[in-house]
C-alpha positions as a printed NumPy array, in Angstrom:
array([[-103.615,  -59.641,   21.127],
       [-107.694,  -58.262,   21.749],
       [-107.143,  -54.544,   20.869],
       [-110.367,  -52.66 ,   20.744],
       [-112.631,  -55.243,   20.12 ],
       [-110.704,  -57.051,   17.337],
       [-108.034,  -59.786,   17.723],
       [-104.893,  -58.882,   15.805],
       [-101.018,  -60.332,   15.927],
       [ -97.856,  -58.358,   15.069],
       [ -95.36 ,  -59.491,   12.834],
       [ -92.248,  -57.694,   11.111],
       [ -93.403,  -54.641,   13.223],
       [ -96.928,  -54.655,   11.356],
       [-100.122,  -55.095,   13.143],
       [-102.532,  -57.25 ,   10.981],
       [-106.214,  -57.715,   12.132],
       [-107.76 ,  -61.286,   12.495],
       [-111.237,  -60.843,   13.49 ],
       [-113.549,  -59.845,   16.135],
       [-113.823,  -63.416,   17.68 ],
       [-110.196,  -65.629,   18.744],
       [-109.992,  -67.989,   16.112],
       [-106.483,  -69.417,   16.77 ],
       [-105.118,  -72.611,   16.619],
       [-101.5  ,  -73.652,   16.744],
       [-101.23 ,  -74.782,   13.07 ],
       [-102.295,  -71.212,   12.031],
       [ -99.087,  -69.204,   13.314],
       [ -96.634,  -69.938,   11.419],
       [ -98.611,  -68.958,    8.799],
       [ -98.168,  -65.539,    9.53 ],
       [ -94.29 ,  -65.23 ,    8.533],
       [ -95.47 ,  -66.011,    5.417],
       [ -98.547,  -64.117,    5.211],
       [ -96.7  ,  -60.792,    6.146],
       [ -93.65 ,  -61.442,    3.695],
       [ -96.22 ,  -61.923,    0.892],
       [ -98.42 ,  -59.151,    1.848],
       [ -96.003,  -56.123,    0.412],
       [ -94.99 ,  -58.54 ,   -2.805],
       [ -98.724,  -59.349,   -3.629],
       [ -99.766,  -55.799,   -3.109],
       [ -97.007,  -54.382,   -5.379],
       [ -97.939,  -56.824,   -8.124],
       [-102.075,  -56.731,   -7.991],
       [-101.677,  -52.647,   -7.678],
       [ -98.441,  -51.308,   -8.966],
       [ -98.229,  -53.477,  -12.194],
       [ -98.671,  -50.203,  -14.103],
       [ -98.163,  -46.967,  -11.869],
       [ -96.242,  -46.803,   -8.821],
       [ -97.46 ,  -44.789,   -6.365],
       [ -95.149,  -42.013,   -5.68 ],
       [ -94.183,  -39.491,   -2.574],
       [ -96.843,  -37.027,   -2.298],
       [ -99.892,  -39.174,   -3.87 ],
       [-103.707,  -39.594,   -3.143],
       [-104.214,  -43.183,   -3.431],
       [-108.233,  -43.913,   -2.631],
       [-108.809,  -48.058,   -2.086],
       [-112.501,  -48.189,   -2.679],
       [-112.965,  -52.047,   -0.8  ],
       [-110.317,  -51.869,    1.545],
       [-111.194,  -54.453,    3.626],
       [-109.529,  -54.985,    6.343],
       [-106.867,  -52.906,    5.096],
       [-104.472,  -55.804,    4.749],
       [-102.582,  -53.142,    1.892],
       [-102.74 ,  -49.787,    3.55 ],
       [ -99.312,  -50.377,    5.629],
       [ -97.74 ,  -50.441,    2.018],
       [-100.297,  -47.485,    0.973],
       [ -99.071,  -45.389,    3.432],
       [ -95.577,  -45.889,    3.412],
       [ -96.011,  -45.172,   -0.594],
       [ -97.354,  -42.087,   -0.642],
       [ -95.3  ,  -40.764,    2.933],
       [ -96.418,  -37.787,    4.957],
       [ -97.052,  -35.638,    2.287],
       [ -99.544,  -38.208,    0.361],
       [-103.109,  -39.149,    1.531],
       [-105.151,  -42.678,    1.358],
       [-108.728,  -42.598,    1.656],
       [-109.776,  -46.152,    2.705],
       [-113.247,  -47.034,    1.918],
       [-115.417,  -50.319,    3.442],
       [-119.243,  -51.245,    3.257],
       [-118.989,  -54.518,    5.451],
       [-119.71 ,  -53.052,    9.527],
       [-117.21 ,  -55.719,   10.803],
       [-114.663,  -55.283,    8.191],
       [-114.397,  -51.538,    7.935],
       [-113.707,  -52.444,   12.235],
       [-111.37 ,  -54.725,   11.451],
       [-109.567,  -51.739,    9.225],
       [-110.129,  -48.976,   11.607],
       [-108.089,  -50.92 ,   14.048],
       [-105.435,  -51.799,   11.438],
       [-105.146,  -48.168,   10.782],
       [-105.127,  -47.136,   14.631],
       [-102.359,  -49.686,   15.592],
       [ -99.924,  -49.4  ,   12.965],
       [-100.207,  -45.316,   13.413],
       [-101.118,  -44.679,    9.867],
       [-101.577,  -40.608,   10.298],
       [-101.955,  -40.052,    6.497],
       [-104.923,  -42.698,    5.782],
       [-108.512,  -42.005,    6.741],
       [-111.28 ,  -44.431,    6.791],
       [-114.998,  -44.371,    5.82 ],
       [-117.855,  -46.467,    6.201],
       [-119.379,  -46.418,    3.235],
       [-120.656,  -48.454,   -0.134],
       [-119.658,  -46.886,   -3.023],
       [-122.42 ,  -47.238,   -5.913],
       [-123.799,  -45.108,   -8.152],
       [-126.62 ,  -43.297,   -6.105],
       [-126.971,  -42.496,   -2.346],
       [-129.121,  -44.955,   -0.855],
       [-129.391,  -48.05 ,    1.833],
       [-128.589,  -51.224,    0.673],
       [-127.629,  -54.629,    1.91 ],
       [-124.18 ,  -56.328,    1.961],
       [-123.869,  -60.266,    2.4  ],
       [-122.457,  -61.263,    5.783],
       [-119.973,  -64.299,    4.879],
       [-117.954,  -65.912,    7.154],
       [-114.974,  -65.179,    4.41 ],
       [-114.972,  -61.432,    4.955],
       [-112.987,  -60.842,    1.862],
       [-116.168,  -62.298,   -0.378],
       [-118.766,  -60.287,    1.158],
       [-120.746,  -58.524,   -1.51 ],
       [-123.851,  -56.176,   -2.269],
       [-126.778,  -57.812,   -3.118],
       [-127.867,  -56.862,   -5.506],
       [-129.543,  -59.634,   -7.119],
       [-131.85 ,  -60.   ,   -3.635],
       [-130.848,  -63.694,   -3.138],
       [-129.047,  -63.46 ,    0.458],
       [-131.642,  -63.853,    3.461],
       [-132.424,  -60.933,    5.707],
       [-130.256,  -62.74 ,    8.501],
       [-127.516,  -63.182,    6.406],
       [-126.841,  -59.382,    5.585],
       [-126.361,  -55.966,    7.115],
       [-127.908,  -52.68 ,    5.91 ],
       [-125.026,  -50.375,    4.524],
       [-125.347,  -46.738,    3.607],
       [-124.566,  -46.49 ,   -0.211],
       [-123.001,  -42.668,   -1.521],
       [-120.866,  -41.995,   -4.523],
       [-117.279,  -41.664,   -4.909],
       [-118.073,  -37.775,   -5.362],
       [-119.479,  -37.8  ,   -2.588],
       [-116.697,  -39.2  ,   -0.549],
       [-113.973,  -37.09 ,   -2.29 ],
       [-116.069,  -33.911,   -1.513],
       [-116.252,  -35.122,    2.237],
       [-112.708,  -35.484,    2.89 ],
       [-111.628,  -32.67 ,   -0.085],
       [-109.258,  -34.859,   -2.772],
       [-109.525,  -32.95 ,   -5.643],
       [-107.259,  -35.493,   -7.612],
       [-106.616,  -39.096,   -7.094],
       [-103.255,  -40.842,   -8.336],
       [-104.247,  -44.107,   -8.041],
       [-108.061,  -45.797,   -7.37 ],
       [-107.771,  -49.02 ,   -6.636],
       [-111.307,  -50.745,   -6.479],
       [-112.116,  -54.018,   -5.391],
       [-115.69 ,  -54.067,   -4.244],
       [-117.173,  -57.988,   -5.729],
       [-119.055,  -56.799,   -8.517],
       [-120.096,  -53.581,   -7.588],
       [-117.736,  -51.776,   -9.564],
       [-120.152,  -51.972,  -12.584],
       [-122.232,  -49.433,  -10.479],
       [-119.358,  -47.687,   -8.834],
       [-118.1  ,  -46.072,  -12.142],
       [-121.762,  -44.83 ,  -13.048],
       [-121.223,  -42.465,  -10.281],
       [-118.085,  -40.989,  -10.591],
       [-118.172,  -39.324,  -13.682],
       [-117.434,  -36.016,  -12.873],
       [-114.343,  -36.998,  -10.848],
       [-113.089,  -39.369,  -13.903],
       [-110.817,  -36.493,  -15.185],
       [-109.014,  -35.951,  -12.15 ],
       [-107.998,  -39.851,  -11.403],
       [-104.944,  -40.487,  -12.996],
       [-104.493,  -44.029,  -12.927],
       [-107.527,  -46.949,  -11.511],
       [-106.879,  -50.891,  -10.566],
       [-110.244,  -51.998,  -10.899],
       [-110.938,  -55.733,   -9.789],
       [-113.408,  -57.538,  -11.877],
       [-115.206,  -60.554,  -11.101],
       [-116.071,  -62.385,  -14.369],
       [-114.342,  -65.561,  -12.52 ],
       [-116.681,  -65.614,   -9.798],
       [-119.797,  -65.807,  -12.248],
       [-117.817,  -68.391,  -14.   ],
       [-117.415,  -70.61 ,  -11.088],
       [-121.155,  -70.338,  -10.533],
       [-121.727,  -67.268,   -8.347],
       [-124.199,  -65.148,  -10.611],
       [-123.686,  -63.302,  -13.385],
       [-124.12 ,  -60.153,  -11.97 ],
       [-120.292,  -60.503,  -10.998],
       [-119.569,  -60.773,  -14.657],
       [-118.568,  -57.151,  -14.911],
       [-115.131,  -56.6  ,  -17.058],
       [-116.879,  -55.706,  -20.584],
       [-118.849,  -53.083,  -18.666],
       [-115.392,  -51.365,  -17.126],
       [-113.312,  -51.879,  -19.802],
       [-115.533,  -49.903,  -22.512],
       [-116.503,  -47.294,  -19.526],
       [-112.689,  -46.676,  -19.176],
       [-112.161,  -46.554,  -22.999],
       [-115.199,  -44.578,  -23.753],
       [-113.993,  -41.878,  -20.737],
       [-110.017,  -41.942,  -22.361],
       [-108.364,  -44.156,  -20.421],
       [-105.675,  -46.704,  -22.187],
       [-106.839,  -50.04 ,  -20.311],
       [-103.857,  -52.624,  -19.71 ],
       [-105.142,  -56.013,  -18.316],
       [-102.929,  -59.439,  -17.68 ],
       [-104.204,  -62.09 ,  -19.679],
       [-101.642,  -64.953,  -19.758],
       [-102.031,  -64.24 ,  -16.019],
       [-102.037,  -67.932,  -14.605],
       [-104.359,  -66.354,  -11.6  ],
       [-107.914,  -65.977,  -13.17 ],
       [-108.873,  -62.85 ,  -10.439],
       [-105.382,  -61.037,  -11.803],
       [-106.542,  -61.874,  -15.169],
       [-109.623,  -59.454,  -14.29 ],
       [-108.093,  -56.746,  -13.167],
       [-108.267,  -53.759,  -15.557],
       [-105.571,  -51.341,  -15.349],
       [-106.248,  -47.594,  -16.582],
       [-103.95 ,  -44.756,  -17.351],
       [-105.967,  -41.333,  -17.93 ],
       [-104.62 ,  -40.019,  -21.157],
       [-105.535,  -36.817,  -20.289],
       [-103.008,  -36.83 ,  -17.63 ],
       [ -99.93 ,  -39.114,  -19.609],
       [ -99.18 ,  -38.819,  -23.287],
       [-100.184,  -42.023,  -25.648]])
């Protein structure tokens, strides 16, 4: 179905969106059963592996994209919890708003905005793969190939829509985060728990080093009293990046 602009299809009574142009074929459809009965099981085990999101929570997903997890998000936290759902790409963050406006999620709200360490514009790559799109920082995409973004902290953000605690962060911005945490300093003590994506494994398949990120978080999280929990035997090497905080300040050791 076209809704607003963006082609979506419904399954298991969840609206998921596909993308602004109709891309369908018949071989991609039955894909979809299986897309939507993974979607809840993948999101429980990238996010959830060490706190569970309860009744009542602020959960912030900085890199939302097109909010393939806030369904489960919302449900989590239930009418009394909040999600703050945060994208830099212009097509994505569409591709979310409708997601959010179709499945009636009443306790999420959606900004368009890069989250760095300093307000400013900047460019984000324009890939066909929306879910690799990046901030370029290193320069290298053309001109044609990106779209000026406005870049704010997370402060900044949580002052805008007034979360004065977060239960769970959950970041997953393709490199960025190194920058992302330089700007959130003073909000640190009042996020209980963070799932923050690293991208080491795209600079070792050859994508730049910039993405190569996890040493950077981990000490930032250790130096600011967080225990960090990370995967290793993971067989996945983008789970095995994923750095998993617990604020001590907020649970005992």
């Amino acid at each position: 179905m076209l809704y607003d602009g963006v082609w979506m299809h419904r399954v298991n009574g969840i609206y998921w969106a596909d993308a602004p142009n109709f891309a369908y074929h018949r071989l991609i459809t039955p894909k979809w059963m299986r897309y939507a009965d993974g979607q809840e099981q993948w999101g429980r085990d990238f996010w959830f592996h060490v706190y569970e999101p309860q009744q009542g929570d602020i959960i912030v997903d900085i890199g939302a994209g097109a909010g393939t997890d806030l369904p489960l998000f919302s449900r989590q936290v239930g009418p009394d919890g909040r999600v703050i759902a945060i994208e830099a790409h212009p097509t994505t963050f569409e591709m979310m708003e409708r997601t959010v406006d179709r499945n009636q999620l009443a306790n999420v709200r959606c900004f368009h905005k890069a989250i760095v360490d300093r307000p400013g514009t900047l460019a984000i790559t324009d890939d066909e793969r929306h879910i690799s799109n990046a901030i370029d920082f290193a320069g290298q995409a053309s001109s044609s190939s990106t779209f000026n973004v406005e870049g704010c902290t997370l402060e900044t953000v949580c002052a805008e829509a007034a979360v004065d605690r977060i239960d769970l962060l959950k970041m997953n911005i393709e490199g960025a985060e190194q920058y992302a945490i330089l700007g959130m300093s003073e909000m640190l003590e009042r996020i209980r728990n963070v799932c923050i994506c690293c991208h080491d494994f795209r600079a070792e398949r050859g994508d730049g080093a910039h993405f190569r990120t996890r040493k950077v978080v981990t000490e930032y999280l250790c130096d600011h009293g967080f225990k960090v929990t990370t995967r290793d035997d993971d067989a996945r090497p983008f789970v095995r990046d994923h750095i998993h905080g617990v604020n001590l300040r907020w649970s005992p050791q």
